[in-house]
C-alpha positions, 0 to 999 in steps of 0.5 A: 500500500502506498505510504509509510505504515504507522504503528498505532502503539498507544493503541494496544489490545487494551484500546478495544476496551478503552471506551467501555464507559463511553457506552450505555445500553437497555437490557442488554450487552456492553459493546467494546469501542476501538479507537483508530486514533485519527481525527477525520471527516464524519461523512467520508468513511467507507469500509474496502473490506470487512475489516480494514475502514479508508477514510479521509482524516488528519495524522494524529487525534487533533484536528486543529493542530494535526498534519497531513491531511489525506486519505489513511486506510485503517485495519481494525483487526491490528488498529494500524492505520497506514498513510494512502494518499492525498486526497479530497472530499466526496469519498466514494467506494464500491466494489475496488472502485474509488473516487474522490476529490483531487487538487494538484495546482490545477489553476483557471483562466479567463476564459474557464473561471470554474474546474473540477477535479478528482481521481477515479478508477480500480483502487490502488490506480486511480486516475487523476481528471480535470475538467475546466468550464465558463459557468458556475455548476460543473460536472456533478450539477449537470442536470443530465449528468450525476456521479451515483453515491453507490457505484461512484461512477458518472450516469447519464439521464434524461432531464426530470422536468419539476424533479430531479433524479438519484443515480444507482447503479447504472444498470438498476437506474435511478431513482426519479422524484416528480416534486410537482405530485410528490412521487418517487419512481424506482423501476417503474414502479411508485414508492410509498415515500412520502418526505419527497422533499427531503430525499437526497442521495445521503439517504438510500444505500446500497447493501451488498450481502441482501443485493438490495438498496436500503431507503430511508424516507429522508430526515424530515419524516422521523420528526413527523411521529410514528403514530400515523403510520401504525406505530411504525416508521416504515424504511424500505428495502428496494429490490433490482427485480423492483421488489418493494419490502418495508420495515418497521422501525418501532416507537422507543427513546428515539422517537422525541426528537426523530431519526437523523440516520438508519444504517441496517446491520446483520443485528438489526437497525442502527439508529442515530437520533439527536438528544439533549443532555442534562446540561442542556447540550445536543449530543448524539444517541446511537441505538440499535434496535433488535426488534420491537421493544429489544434495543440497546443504547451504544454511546453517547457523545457526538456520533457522525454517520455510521457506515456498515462492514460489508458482512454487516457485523461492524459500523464505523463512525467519527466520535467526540465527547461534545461537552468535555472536548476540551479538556486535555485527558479526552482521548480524540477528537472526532477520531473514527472509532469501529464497533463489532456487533457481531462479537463473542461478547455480544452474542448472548 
């Protein structure tokens, strides 16, 4: 891999139970935290395998004071992280397919005021593009034209008129929102989402061990309540053939304030909700929830969005502790921290 390897050494056998007072649950489990030691950015995470995370962070726990910005890629099974690259946002992983931002010096003119540019390509031999325009938008605001969030490449498609369009993987389509009637159009067929308006690309992902997308309804609907949906808030899984199946995420703790995020693991739904402390401060719950009314409270602090392993068994998140990151005994800030779900400790 390219780089130097670093040795996390501060960060021993002992670092996977580091944080065992960061975590809190509801008749269940404790769930050991490992702690990779590295500031980075909270959405641009993505697991290349089942163990080893490739993120876009700092050398060190500090953002502010740490060096080296860039892309360090992390295995979880040794807690080494190694050095990658430099590199730049919208990191985006599928399948040993790699995009992301990428700024060599390339500067504009007169005549084209405006550039993008990034790599692209098989993991390890990405390219390096550039492409130069005369008017504000670019590539990936091009109405016909849009980098997907799942596969990482660029899709063509026809205009939406009073809409617009989420690309997946090209050969399943996109998905299209009509705003003017509130529909949502996956394979022909009309979805039951009714938070049209706060769809975005953050809000499906695509789930390789279930071959299926995973929608979430977009973050206005977990704030709307679940009782006008049966006690449920319904999420989706969309199948390729176009298969439509729903799942029920229940009433619990979460339900006050709404949902900011849903990552579906193989033991059952991660759910990232923002509460109050008793100082009054937002921090952020992370619970899992087996099924209706066995769940666990995870951590508490300040938890980014977590991505899942593709087995399912592990999430990755950055984390802080909001109310006390300024105290000089706090390990980390907005380090990426990894739980395993699927632990010997779990299992009951």
């Amino acid at each position: 891999m390219m780089g130097n390897r670093r040795s996390m050494a501060a960060l021993t056998a002992s670092a996977l139970l580091f944080a065992t007072w960061l975590v809190t649950g509801c008749s269940g489990p404790s769930y050991p935290v490992l702690d990779s030691g590295h500031a980075a950015f909270e959405d641009e995470i993505v697991w290349l395998d089942n163990y080893r995370v490739l993120f876009r962070g700092f050398e060190g726990e500090l953002a502010t004071t740490a060096k080296r910005k860039g892309l360090y890629i992390w295995d979880t099974r040794t807690n080494q992280v190694t050095w990658y690259g430099k590199g730049g946002g919208h990191l985006c992983y599928y399948e040993g397919y790699v995009y992301y931002g990428f700024y060599n010096g390339a500067q504009t003119t007169k005549e084209y005021p405006y550039l993008d540019s990034w790599k692209e390509g098989p993991f390890g031999k990405e390219e390096y593009h550039i492409h130069r325009y005369k008017s504000g938008g670019g590539i990936s605001r091009n109405n016909a034209l849009k980098r997907s969030h799942v596969d990482c490449r660029l899709h063509r498609h026809e205009v939406v008129d009073q809409g617009f369009w989420i690309p997946l993987r090209e050969h399943d389509g996109p998905l299209v929102i009509h705003m003017n009637d509130r529909k949502v159009i996956y394979r022909g067929q009309l979805l039951p989402v009714s938070s049209v308006y706060s769809l975005d690309f953050t809000d499906i992902r695509f789930v390789s061990r279930k071959d299926a997308y995973f929608l979430q309804q977009g973050a206005g609907v977990g704030r709307i309540g679940w009782d006008e949906n049966g006690g449920c808030l319904p999420v989706y899984w969309l199948h390729p053939d176009g298969g439509v199946q729903d799942v029920c995420v229940p009433h619990g703790p979460w339900s006050q304030n709404g949902i900011d995020a849903v990552t579906p693991t193989r033991r059952g739904l991660v759910l990232q909700d923002s509460e109050m402390d008793s100082d009054r401060n937002w921090e952020t719950a992370l619970y899992l929830v087996e099924k209706k009314n066995v769940w666990h409270r995870l951590i508490r602090g300040r938890v980014g969005r977590t991505v899942a392993s593709p087995d399912g068994c592990r999430i990755a998140f950055t984390h802080y502790l909001d109310t006390e990151i300024m105290s000089p005994d706090v390990p980390g800030n907005r380090t990426v921290k990894m739980m395993d779900l699927c632990s010997a400790k779990y299992v009951q």
